[in-house]
N, C-alpha and C positions, 0 to 999 in steps of 0.2 A: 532472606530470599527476595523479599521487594528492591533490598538494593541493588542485587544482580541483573535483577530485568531490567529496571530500567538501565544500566551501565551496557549491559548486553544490545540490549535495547538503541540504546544511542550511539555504541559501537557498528549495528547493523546498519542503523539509518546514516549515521555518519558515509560509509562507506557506499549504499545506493546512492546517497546524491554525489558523492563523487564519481559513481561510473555512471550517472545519468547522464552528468555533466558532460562526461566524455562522450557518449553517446551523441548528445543531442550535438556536439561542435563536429564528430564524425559525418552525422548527416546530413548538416549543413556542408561540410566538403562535397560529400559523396553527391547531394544535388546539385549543387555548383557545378561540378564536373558532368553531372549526366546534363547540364543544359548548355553547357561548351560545346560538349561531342556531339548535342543533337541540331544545336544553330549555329555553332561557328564551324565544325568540321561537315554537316550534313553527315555525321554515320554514328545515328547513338548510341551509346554502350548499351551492350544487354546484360549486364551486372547491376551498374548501381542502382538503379532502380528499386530493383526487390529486395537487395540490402541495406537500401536506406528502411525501404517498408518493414523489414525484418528489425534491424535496428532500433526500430520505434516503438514496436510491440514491446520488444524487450524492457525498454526504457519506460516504459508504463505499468509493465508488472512488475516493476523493479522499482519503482519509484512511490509505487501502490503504499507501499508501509512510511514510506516518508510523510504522508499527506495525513494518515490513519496518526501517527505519534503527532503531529499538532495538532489536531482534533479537528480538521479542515473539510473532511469527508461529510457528505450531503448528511445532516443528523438529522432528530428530533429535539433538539436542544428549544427549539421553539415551546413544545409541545411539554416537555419536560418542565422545562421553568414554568411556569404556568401552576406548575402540579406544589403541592406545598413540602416542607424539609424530606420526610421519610420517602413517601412516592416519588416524589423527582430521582431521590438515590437508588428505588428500586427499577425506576422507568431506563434511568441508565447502565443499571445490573442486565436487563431484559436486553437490550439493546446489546450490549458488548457481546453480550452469551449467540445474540444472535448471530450479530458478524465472525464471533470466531468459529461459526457452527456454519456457516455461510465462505469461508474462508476454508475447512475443512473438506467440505464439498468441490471447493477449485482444488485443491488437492490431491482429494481421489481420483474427481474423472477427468481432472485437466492430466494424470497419469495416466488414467487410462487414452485419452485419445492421443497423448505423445505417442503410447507407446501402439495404437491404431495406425497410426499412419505413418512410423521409422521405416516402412517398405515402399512409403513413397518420397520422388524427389522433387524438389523445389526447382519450380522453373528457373530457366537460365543458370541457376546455381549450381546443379549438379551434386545436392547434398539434403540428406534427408530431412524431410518435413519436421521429423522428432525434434530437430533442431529448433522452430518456431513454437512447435507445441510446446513442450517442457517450459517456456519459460513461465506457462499459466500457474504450474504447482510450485514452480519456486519461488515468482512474487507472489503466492497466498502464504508459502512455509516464513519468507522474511518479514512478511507483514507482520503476523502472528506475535511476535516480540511488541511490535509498536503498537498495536492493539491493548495487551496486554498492561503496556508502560502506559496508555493513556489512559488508562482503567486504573490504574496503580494510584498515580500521580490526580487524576480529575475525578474521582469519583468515591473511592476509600478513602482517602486521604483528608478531602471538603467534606465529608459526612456530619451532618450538623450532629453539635453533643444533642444527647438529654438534656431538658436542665433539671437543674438538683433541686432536690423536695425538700430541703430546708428554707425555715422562715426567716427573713430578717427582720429584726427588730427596730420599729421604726417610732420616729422621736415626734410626741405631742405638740402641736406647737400654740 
């Protein structure tokens, strides 16, 4: 089972940083263009604007579990090491449970307020707000994987043994 998640895992993140990627080189065009049409034509587009904005969101809750699988997200890793073998592994148990319990919460109400606001439209765009909303529940459902793989891989995995209650026997000298 551990080797799926992470595989799964690295399949999903794989795949957010490559439509980050596209994203972020998107709106870089799209602002290019909205600064042509506003200073070299004097008539700026009423588009790209709020699709680059819209764009951006996406590419943040989407890129959210990229950051979460390299263990790159604001931790307590300070705080943890500090703590000796057993507590450090349990300060980091505490820790993952919360974020994915924290992660679970953008997923209910960030559905609930997509689905709040699919009766409204997004300026200039002409296309529902659900649009921008949704992407909150489905960068916390992608993340969830990477969270999960980094818990896998950095925390079960480095769990210091016991050590063993046997004696060695040791030479007089």
């Amino acid at each position: 089972m551990t080797k799926f998640i992470i595989k799964f895992s690295r399949l999903v993140t794989s795949v957010a940083v490559n439509t980050s990627a596209l994203l972020i080189a998107l709106i870089a065009l799209l602002v290019f263009f909205q600064v042509v049409t506003r200073f070299v034509f004097d008539s700026p587009s009423t588009w790209s604007e709020i699709t680059a904005r819209m764009m951006m969101v996406w590419m943040v809750f989407i890129s959210m579990g990229c950051v979460f699988s390299r263990g790159s997200m604001i931790t307590i890793n300070f705080f943890a090491d500090i703590l000796p073998g057993r507590l450090n592994t349990w300060a980091l148990r505490i820790v993952t449970a919360l974020v994915v319990g924290f992660l679970l919460i953008l997923i209910w109400y960030g559905w609930e307020i997509a689905i709040r606001v699919k009766s409204q439209n997004v300026a200039m765009l002409n296309i529902s707000a659900f649009w921008m909303y949704v992407s909150i529940p489905i960068g916390a459902i992608l993340a969830l994987p990477s969270v999960l793989e980094w818990h896998l891989v950095n925390v079960e995995q480095s769990e210091p043994e016991t050590p063993s209650v046997t004696a060695t026997p040791t030479a007089e000298v």
